[in-house]
N, C-alpha and C positions, 0 to 999 in steps of 0.2 A: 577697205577703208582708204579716204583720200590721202594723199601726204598734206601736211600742211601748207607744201608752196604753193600744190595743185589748189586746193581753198581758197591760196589767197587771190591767186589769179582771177579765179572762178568767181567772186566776190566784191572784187577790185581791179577788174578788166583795165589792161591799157590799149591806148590804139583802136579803141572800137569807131567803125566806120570807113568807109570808102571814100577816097581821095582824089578829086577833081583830075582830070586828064589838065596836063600831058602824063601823069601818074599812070601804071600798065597796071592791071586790073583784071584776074580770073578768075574763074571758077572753079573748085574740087570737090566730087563726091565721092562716097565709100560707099559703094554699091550692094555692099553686105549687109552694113546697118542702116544706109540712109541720109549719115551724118552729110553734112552741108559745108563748106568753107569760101568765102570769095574774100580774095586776100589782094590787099592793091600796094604799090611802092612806088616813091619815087626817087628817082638816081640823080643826082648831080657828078658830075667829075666820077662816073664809073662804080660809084657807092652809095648805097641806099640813105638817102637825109629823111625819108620818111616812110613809114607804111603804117597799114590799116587794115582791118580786119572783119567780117562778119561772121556770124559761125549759127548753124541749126543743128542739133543736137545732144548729146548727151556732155555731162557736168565737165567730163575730160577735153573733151574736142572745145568746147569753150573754151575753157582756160590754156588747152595748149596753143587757139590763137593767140593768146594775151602771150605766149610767153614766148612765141615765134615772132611775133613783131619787135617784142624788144630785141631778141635775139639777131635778129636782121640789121637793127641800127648801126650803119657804119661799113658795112661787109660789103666786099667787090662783090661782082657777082660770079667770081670763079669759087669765091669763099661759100656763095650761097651755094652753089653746084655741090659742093662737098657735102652738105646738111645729109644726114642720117636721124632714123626716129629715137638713135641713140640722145641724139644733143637736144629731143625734146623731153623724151623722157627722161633724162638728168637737172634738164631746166624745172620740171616740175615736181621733182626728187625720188623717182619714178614713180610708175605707171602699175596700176596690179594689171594682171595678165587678161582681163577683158575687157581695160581701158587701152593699150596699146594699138589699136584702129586710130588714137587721135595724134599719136604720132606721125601714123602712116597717111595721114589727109593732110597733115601740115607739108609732108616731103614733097606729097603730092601737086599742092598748092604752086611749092617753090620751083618744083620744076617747070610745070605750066607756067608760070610764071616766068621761064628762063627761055623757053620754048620759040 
């Protein structure tokens, strides 16, 4: 069963879409399940003022873009470097044990992202 932050995300997406260049802009896939992520940001003065998100998959990897873009707003990018699937799955108020893949796409995302 979802938690209900995971729901709302999932429901109530924020962030959906990709962001006009000069905005940086990747791609991540979880090659176990399939799931999909292309996750774009843009930095001003060394901190993310925007990002965006598309996501193919299952109800979790959805909602944990939504909850990874908000969570990005604002953060250097030494702060993104830190990101762990812990700070998704808490964002989403955790994860049951065979949605934990959509944390580990999001990590994926960001580091590609950093790359």
């Amino acid at each position: 069963m979802h938690s209900d932050r995971l729901l709302d995300h999932f429901q109530n997406p924020r962030n959906v879409g990709i962001l006009p260049a000069p905005a940086l802009t990747v791609d991540a896939t979880n090659p176990a399940c399939g799931d999909m992520m292309r996750l774009s940001a843009r930095f001003e003065d060394g901190r993310v003022v925007e990002a965006g998100y598309q996501a193919r998959g299952c109800t979790a990897s959805l909602a944990a873009g939504s909850a990874l873009t908000e969570w990005m707003g604002g953060r250097t990018r030494s702060e993104l470097a830190a990101i762990t699937p812990a700070v998704i799955d808490e964002a989403l108020g955790g994860l049951e044990l065979a949605s934990k893949h959509a944390a580990i796409l999001c990590v994926d995302a960001v580091k590609r992202l950093l790359s």
